[in-house]
gemmi code that builds the backbone of each chain (N, CA, C; Angstrom):
import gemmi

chains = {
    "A": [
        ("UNK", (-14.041, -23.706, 12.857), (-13.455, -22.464, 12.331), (-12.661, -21.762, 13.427)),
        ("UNK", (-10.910, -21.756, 13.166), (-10.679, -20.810, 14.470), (-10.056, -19.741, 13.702)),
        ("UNK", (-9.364, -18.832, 14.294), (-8.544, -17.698, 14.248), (-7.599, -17.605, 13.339)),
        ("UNK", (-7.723, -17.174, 11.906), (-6.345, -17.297, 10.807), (-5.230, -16.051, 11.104)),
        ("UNK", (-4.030, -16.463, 11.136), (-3.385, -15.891, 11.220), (-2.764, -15.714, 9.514)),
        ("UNK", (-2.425, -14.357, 9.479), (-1.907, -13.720, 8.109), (-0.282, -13.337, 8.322)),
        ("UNK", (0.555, -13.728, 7.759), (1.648, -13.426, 8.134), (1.926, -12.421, 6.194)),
        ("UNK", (2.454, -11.132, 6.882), (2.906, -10.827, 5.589), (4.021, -9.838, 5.441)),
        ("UNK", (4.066, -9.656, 4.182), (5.669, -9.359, 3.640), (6.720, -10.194, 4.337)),
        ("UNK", (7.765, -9.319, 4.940), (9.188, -9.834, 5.215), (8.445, -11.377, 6.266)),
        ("UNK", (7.452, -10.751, 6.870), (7.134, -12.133, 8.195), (6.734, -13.478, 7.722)),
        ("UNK", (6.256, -13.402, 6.522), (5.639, -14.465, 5.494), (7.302, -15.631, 5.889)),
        ("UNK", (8.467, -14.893, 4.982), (9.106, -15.856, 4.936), (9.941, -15.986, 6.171)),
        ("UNK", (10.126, -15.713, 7.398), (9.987, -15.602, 8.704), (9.435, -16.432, 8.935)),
        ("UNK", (8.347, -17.116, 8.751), (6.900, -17.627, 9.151), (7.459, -18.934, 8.376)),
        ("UNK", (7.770, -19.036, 7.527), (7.752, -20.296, 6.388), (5.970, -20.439, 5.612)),
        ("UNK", (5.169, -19.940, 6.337), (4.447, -20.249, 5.608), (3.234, -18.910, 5.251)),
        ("UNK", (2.368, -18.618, 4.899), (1.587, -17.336, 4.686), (0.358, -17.039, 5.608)),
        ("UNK", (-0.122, -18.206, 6.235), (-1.208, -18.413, 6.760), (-1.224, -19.762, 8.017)),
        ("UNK", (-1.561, -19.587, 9.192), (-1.742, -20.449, 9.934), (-3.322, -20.414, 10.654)),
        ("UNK", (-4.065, -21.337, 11.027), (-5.146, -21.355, 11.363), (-4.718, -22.168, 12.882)),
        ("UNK", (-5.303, -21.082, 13.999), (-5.230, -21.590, 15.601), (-7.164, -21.271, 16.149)),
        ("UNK", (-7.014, -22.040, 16.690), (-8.072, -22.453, 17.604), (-8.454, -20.928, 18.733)),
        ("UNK", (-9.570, -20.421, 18.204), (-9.964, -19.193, 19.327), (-10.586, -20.046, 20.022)),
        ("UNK", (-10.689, -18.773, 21.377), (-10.285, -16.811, 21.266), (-8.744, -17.461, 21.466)),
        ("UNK", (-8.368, -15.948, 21.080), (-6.756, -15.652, 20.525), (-6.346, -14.206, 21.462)),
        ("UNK", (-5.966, -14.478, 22.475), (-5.551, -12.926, 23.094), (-4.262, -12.715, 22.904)),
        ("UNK", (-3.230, -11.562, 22.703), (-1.961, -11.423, 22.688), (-0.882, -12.476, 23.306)),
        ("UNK", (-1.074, -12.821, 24.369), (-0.209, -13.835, 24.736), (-0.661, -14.914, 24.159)),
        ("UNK", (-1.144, -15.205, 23.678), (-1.899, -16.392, 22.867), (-1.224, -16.615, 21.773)),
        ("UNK", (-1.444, -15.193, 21.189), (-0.929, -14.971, 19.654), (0.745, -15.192, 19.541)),
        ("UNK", (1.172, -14.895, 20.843), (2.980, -14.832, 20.979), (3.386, -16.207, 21.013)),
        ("UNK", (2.462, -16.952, 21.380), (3.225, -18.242, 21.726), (2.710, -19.264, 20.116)),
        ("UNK", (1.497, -18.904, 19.823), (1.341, -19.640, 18.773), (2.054, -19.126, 17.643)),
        ("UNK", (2.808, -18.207, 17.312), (3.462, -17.805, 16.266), (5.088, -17.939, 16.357)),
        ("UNK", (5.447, -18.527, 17.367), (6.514, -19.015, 17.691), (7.755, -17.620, 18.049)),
        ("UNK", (8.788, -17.939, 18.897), (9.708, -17.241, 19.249), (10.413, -16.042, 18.162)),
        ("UNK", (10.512, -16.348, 16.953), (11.378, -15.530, 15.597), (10.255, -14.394, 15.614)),
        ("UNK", (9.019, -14.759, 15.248), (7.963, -14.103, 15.086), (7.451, -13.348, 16.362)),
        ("UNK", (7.271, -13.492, 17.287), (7.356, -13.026, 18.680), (8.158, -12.139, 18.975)),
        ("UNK", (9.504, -12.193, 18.707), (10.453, -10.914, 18.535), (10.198, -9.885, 17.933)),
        ("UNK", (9.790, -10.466, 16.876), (9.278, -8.800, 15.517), (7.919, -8.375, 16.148)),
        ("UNK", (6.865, -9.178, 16.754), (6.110, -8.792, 16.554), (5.711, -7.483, 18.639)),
        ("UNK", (6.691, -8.015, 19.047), (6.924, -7.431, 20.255), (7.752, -5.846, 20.042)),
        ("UNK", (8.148, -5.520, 18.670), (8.734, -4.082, 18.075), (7.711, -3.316, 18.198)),
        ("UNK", (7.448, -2.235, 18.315), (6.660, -1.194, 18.110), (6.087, -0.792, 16.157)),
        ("UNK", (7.434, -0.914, 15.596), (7.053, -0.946, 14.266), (6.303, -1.958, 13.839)),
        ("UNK", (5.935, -3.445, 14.382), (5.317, -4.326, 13.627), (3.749, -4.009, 14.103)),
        ("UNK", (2.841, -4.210, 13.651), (1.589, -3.886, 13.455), (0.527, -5.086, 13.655)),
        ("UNK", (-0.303, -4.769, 14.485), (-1.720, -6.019, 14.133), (-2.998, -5.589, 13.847)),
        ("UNK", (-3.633, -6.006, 12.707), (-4.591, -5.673, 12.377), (-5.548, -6.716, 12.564)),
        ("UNK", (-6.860, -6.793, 13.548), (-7.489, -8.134, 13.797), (-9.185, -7.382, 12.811)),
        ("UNK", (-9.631, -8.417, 12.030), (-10.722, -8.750, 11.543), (-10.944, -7.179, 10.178)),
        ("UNK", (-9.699, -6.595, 9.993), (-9.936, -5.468, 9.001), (-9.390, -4.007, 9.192)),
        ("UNK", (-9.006, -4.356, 10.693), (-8.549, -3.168, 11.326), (-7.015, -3.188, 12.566)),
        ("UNK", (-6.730, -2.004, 11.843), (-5.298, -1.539, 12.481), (-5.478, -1.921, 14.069)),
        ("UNK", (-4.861, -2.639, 14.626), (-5.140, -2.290, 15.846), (-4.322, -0.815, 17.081)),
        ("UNK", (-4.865, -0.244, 17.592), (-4.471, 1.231, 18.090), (-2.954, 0.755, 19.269)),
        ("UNK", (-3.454, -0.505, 19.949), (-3.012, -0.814, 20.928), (-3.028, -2.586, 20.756)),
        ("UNK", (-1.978, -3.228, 20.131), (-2.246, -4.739, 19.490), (-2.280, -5.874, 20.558)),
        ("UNK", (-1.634, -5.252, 21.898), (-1.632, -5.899, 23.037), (-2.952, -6.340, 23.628)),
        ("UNK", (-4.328, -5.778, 23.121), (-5.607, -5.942, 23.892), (-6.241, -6.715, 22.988)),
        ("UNK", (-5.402, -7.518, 22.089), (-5.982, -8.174, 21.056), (-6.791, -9.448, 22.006)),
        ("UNK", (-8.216, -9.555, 20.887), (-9.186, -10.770, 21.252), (-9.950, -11.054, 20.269)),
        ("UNK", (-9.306, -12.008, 19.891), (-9.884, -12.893, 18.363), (-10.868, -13.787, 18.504)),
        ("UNK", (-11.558, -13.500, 17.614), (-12.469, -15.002, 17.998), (-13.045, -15.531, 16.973)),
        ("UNK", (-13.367, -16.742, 17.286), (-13.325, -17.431, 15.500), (-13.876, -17.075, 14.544)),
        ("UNK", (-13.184, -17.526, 13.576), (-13.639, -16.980, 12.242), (-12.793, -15.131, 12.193)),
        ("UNK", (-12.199, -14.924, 12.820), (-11.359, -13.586, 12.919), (-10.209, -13.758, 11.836)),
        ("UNK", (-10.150, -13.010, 11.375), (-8.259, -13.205, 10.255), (-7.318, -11.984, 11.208)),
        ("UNK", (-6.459, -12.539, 11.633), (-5.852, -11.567, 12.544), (-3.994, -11.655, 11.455)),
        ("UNK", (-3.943, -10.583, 11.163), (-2.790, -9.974, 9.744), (-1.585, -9.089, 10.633)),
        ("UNK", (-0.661, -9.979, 10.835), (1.040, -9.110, 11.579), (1.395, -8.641, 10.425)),
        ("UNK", (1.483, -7.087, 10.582), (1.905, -6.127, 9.444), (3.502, -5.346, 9.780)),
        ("UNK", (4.434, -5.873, 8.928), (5.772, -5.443, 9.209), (5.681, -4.059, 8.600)),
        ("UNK", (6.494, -2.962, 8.537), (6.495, -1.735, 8.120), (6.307, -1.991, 6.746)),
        ("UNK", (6.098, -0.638, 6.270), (6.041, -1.359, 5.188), (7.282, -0.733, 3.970)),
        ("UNK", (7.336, -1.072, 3.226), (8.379, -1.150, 2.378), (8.703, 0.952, 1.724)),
        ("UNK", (10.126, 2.030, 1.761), (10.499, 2.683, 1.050), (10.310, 2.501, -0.338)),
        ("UNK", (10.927, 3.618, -1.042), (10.888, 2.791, -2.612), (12.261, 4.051, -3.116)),
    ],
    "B": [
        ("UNK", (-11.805, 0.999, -29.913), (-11.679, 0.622, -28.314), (-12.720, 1.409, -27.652)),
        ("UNK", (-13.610, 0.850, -26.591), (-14.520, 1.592, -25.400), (-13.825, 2.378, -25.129)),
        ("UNK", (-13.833, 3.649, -24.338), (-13.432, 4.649, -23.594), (-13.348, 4.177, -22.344)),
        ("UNK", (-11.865, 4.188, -21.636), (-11.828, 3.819, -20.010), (-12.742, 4.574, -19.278)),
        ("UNK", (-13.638, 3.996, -18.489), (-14.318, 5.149, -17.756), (-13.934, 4.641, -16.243)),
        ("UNK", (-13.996, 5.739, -15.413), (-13.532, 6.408, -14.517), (-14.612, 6.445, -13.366)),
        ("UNK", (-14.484, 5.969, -12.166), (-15.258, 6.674, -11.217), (-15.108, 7.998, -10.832)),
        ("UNK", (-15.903, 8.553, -10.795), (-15.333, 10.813, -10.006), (-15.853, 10.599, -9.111)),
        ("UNK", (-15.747, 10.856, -8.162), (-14.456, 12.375, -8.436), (-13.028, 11.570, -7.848)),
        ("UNK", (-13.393, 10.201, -7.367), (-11.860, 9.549, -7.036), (-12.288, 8.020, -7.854)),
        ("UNK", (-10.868, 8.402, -8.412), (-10.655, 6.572, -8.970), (-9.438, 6.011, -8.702)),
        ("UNK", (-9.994, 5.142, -7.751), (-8.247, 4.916, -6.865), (-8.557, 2.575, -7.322)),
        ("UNK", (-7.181, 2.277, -7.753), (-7.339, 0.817, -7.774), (-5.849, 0.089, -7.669)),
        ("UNK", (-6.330, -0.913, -7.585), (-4.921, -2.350, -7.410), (-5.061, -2.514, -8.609)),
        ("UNK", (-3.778, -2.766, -9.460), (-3.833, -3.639, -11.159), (-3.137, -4.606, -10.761)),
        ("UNK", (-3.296, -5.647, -10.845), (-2.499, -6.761, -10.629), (-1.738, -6.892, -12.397)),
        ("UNK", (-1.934, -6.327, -13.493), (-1.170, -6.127, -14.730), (-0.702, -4.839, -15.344)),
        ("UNK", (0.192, -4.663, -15.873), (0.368, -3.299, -16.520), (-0.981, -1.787, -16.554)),
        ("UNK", (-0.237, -1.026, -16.747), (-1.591, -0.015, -16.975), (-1.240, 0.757, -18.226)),
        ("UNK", (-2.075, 1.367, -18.618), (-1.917, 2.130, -19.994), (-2.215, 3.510, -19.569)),
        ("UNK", (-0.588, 4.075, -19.415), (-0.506, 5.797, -19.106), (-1.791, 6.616, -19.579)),
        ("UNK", (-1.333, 6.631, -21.032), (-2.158, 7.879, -21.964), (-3.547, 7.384, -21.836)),
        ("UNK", (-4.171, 6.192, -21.934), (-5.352, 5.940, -21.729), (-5.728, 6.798, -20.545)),
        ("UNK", (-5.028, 6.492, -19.115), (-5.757, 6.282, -18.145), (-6.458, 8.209, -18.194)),
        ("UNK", (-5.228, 8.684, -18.178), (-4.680, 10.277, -18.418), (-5.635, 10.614, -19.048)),
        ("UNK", (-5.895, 10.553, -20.468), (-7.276, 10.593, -21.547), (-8.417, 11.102, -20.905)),
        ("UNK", (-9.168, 10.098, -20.097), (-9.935, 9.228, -19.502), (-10.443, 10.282, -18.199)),
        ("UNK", (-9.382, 10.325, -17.478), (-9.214, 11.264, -16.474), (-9.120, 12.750, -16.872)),
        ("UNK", (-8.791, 13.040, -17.662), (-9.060, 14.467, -18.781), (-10.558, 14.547, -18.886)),
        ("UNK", (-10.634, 13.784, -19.226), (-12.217, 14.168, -20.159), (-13.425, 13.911, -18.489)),
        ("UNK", (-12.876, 13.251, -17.991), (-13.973, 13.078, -16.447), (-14.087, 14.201, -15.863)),
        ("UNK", (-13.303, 15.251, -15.825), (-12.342, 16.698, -14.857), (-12.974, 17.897, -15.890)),
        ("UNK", (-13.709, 17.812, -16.792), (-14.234, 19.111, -17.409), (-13.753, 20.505, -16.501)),
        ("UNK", (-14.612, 20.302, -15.543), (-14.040, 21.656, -14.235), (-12.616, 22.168, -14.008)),
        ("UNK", (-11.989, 21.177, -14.214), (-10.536, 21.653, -13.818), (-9.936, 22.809, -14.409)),
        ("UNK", (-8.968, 23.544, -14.191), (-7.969, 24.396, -14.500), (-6.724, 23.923, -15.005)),
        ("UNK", (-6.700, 22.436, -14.398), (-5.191, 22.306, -14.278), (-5.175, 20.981, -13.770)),
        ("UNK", (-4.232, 19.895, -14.633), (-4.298, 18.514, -13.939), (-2.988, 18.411, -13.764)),
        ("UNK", (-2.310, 17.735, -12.710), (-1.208, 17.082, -12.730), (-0.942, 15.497, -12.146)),
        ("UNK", (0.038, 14.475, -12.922), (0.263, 13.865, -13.198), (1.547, 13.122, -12.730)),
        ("UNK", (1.640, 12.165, -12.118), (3.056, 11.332, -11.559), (3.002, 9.665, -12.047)),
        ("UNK", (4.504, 9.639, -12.977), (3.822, 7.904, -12.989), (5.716, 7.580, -12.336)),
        ("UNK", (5.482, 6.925, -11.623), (6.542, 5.923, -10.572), (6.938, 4.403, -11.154)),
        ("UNK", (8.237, 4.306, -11.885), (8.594, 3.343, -12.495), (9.347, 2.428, -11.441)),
        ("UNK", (9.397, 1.377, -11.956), (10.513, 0.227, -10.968), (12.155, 0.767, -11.789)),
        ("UNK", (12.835, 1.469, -10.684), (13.738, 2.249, -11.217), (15.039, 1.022, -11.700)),
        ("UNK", (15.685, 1.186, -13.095), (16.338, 0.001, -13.397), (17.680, 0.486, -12.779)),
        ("UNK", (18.142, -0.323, -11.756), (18.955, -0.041, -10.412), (20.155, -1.871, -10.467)),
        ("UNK", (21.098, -1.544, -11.021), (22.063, -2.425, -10.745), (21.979, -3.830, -11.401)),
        ("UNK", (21.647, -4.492, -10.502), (21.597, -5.816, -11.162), (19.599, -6.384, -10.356)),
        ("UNK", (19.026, -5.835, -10.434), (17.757, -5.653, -9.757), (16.791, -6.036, -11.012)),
        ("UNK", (16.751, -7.657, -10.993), (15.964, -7.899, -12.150), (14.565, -8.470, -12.146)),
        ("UNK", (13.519, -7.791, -11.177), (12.596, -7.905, -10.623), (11.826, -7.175, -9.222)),
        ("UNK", (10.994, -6.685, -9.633), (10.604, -6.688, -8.340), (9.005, -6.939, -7.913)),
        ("UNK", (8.719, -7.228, -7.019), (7.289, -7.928, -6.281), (6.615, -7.360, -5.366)),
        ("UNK", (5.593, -6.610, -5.859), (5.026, -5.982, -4.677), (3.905, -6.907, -3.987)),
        ("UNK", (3.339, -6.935, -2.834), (2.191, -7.475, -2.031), (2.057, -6.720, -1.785)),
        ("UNK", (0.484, -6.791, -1.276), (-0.599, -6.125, -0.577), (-1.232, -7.076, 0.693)),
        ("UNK", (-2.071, -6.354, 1.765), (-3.038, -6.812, 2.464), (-4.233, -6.495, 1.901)),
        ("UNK", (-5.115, -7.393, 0.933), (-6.692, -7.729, 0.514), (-6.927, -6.552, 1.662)),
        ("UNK", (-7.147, -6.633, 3.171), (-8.172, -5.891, 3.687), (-7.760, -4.330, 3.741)),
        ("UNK", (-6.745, -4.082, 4.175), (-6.675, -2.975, 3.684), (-5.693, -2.118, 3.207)),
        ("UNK", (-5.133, -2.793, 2.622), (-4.710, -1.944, 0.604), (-5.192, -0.695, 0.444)),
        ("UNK", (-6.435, -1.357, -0.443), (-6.712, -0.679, -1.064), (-8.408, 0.303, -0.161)),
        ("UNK", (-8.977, 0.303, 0.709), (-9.409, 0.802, 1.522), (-8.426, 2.135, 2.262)),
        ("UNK", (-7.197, 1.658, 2.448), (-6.415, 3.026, 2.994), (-6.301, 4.184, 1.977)),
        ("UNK", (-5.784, 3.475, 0.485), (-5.185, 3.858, -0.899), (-6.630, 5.339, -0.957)),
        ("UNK", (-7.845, 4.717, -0.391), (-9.034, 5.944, -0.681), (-9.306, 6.577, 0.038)),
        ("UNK", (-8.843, 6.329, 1.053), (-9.184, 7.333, 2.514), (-8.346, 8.322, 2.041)),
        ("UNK", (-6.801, 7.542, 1.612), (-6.009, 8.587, 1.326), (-6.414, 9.480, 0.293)),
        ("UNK", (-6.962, 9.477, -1.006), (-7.249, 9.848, -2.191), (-8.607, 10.994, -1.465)),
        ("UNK", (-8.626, 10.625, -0.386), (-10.334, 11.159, -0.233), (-9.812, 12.590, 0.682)),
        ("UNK", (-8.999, 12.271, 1.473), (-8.206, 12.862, 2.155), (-7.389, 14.312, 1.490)),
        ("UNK", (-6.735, 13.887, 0.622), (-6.080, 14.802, -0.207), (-7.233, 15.885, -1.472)),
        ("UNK", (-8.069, 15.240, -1.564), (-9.229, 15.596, -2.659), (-10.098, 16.678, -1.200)),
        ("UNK", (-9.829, 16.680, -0.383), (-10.155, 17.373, 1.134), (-9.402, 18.526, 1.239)),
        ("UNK", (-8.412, 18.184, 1.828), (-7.469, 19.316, 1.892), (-6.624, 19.879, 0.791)),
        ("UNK", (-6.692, 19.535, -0.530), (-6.409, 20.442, -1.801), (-7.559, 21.524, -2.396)),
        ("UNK", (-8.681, 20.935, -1.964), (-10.013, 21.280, -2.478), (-9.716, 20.728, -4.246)),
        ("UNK", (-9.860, 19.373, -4.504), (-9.175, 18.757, -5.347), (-10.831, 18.574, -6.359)),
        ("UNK", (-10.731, 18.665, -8.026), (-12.143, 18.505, -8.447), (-12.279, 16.961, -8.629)),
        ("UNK", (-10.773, 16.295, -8.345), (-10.728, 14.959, -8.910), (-9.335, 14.455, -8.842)),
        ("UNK", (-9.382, 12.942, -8.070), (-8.035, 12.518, -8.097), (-8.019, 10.795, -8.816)),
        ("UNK", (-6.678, 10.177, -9.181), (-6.357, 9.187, -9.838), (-5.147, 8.609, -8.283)),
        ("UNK", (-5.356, 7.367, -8.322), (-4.675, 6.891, -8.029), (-4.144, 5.234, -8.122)),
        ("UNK", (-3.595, 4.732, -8.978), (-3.245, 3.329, -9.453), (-1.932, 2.783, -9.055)),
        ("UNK", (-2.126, 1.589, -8.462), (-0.849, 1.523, -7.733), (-1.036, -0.245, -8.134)),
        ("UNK", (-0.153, -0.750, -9.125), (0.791, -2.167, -9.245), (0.715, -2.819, -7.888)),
        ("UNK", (0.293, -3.918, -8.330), (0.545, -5.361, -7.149), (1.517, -6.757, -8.357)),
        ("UNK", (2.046, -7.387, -7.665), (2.264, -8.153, -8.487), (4.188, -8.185, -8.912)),
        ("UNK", (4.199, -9.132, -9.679), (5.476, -8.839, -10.129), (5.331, -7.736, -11.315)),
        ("UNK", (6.671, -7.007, -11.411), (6.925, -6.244, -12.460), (8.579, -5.879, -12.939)),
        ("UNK", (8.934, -5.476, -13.891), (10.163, -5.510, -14.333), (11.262, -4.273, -14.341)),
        ("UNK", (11.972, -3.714, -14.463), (12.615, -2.589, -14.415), (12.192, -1.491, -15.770)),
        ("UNK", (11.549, -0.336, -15.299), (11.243, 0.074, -16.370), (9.553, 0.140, -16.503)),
        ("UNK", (9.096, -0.610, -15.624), (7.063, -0.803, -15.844), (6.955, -0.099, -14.664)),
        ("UNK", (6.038, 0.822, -15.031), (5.017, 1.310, -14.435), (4.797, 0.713, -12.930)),
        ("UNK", (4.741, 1.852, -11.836), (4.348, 0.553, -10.513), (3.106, 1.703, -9.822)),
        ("UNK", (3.558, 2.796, -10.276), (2.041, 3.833, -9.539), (1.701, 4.910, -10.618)),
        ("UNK", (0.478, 5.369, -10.582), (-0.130, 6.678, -11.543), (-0.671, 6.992, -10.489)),
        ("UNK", (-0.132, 8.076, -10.252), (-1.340, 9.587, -9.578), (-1.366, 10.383, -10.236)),
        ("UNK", (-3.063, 11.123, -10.894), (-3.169, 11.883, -11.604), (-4.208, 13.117, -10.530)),
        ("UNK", (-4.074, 14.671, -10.929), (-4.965, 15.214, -9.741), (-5.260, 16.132, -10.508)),
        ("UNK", (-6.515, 16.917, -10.382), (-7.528, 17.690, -11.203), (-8.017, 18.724, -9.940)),
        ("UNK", (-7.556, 19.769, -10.372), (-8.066, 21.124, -9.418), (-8.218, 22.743, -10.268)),
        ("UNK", (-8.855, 23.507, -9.699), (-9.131, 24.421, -9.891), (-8.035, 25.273, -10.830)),
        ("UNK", (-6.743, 25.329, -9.652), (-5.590, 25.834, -9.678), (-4.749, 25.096, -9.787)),
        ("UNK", (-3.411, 25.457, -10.426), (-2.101, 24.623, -10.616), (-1.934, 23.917, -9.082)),
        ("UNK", (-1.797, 24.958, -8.350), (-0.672, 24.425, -7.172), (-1.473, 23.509, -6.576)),
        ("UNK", (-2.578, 23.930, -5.996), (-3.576, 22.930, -5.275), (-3.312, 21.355, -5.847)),
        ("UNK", (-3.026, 21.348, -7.589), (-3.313, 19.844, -8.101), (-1.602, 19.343, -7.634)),
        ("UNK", (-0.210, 19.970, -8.057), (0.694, 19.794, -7.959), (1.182, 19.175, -6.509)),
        ("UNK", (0.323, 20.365, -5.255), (0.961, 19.657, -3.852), (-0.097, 18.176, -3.605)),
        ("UNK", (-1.244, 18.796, -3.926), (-2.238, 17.232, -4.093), (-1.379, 16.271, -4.631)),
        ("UNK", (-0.864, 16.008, -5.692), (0.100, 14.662, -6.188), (1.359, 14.399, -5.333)),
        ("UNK", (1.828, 15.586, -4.885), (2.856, 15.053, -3.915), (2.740, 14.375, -3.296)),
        ("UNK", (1.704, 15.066, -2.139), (0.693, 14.692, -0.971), (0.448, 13.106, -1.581)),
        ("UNK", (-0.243, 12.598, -2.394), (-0.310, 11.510, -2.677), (0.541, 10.109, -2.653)),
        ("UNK", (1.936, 10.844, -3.525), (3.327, 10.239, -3.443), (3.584, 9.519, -2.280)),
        ("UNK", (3.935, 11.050, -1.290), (4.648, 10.474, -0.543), (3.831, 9.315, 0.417)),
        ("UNK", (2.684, 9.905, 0.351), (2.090, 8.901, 1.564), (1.450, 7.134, 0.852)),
        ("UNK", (1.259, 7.402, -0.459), (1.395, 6.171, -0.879), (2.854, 5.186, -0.538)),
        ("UNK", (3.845, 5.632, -0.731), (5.175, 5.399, -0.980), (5.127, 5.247, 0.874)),
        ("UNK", (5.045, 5.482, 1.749), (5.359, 5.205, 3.123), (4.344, 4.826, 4.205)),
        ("UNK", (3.190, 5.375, 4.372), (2.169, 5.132, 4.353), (0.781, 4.211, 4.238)),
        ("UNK", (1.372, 3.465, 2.647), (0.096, 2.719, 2.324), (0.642, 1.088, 2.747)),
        ("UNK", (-0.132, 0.061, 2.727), (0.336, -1.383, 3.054), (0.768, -2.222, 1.624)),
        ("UNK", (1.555, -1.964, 1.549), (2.765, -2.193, 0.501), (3.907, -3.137, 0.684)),
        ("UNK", (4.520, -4.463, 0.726), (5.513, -4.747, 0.955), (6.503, -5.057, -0.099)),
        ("UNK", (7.581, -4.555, -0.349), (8.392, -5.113, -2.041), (9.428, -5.568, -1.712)),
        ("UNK", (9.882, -6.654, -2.579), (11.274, -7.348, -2.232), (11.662, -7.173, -3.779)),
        ("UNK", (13.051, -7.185, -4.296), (13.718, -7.354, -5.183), (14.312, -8.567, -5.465)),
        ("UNK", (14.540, -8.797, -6.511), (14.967, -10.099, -7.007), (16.407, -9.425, -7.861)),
        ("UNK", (17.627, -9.952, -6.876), (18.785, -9.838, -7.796), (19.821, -11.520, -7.850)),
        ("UNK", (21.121, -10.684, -8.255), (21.203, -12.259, -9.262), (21.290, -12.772, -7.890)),
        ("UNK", (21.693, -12.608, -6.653), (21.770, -13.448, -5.611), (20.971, -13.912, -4.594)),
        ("UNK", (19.396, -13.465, -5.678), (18.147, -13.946, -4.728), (17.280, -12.838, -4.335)),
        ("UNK", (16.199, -13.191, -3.947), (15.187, -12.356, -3.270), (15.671, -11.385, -2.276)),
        ("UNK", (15.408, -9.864, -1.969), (15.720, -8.953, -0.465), (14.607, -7.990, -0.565)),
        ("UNK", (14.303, -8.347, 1.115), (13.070, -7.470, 0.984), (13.313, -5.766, 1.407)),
        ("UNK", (12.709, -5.282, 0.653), (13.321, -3.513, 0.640), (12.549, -2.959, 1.957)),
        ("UNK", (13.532, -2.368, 2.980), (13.689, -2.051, 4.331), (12.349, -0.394, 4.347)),
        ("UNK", (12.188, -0.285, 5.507), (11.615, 1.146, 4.859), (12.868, 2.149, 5.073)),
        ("UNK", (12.719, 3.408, 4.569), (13.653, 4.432, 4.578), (13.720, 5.572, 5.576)),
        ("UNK", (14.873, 6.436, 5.901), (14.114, 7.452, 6.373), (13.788, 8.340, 5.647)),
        ("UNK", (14.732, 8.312, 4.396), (14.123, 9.448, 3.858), (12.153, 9.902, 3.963)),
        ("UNK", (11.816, 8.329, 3.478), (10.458, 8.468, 3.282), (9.253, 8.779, 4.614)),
        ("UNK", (10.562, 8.480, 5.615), (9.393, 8.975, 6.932), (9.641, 10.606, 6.633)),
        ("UNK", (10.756, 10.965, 6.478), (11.306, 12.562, 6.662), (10.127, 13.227, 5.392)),
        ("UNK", (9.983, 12.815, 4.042), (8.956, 13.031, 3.159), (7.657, 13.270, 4.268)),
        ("UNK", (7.061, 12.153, 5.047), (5.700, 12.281, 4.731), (5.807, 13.352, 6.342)),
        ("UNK", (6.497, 13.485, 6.823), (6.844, 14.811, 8.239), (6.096, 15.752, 7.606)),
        ("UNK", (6.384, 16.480, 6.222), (6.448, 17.416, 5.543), (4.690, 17.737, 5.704)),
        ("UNK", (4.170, 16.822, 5.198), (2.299, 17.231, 5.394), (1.868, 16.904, 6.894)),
        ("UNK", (2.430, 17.053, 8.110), (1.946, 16.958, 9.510), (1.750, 18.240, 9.853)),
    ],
}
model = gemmi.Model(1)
for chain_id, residues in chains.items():
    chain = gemmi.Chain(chain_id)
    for i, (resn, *xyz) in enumerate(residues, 1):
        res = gemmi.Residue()
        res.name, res.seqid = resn, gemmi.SeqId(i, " ")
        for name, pos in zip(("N", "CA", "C"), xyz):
            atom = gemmi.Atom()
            atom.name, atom.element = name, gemmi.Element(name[0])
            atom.pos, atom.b_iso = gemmi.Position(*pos), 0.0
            res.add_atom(atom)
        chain.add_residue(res)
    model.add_chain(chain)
structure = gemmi.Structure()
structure.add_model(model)
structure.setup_entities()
């Protein structure tokens, strides 16, 4: 069981796919390289968001996943 | 038909299908005995150009967990006897229903800025992502400023 990554809204199709599963622990630089360069850009914005195991993270840079964690990159989210 | 019943003093949910206005409204009437005064917002998928679809997602974890903090929040600082809040996941069409906030207070105004209060921060606020489907394909809808400049208003 390692670390699922949640890719959603706009990052989903960014991502090509909705969900990737990587091998913990998962620390921020971890997370940058396994989600590849496109995704790494957005997710290095201030507006994009990480929420690891249910929760917003305050500060997404001190991220530490560990298995069995669902760690969810949250793009802004949508006007109407 | 059963009578929709209602959790009180907040009934906040995801429909992944249509909702039934006057039911819900009914329902939420008759739960609010106490009230003075209810007010009411329903938020359609506005039929906009050639925009023949649109798709909302959610995040399972927290959606609908924020959707009540928020509801709990506003039912706080309105001094609210009771709030509604239903908010569409899913595809839906131009013209359907995509949110109901209904709010139950003492006094008019308290329920009126309570539904605002609701609006806007559902609408900017909650974990929501929507893309449109027009004739030239899927675009996912950007956030606004208006809607940051909206939710300024309750800071």
């Amino acid at each position: 069981m390692g670390v699922r990554i949640l890719f959603l809204g706009p990052l989903r199709d960014l991502a090509g796919e909705q969900e990737r599963e990587v091998p913990g622990p998962l620390d921020w630089a971890g997370l940058l390289e396994a989600v590849g360069p496109a995704i790494a850009e957005q997710l290095n914005e201030e507006r994009v968001n990480v929420a690891c195991d249910g929760k917003v993270m305050a500060d997404k840079t001190v991220l530490a996943a560990r298995d069995g964690d669902e760690v969810a990159l949250l793009p802004p989210v949508s006007g109407g | 038909m059963a009578r929709l019943s209602l959790s009180a003093p907040l009934d906040v949910r995801l429909l992944d299908k249509g909702l039934s206005v006057g039911e819900a409204l009914a329902a939420f009437n008759a739960a609010h005995g106490e009230a003075g005064g209810i007010v009411s917002f329903l938020g359609k998928v506005r039929p906009d150009g050639d925009v023949k679809a649109l798709e909302l997602s959610h995040y399972e974890k927290l959606t609908l967990a924020g959707m009540k903090d928020l509801a709990q929040a506003a039912y706080d600082r309105f001094n609210l006897v009771g709030a509604l809040a239903w908010h569409r996941i899913g595809m839906m069409r131009p013209g359907e229903p995509i949110v109901l906030v209904a709010t139950a207070a003492r006094h008019r105004r308290n329920a009126f800025e309570a539904a605002d209060y609701l609006m806007d921060h559902l609408k900017s606020a909650a974990w929501f992502w929507k893309r449109e489907r027009r004739s030239d394909g899927w675009h996912w809808i950007e956030p606004r400023d208006r809607d940051r400049i909206d939710l300024e208003r309750w800071k």
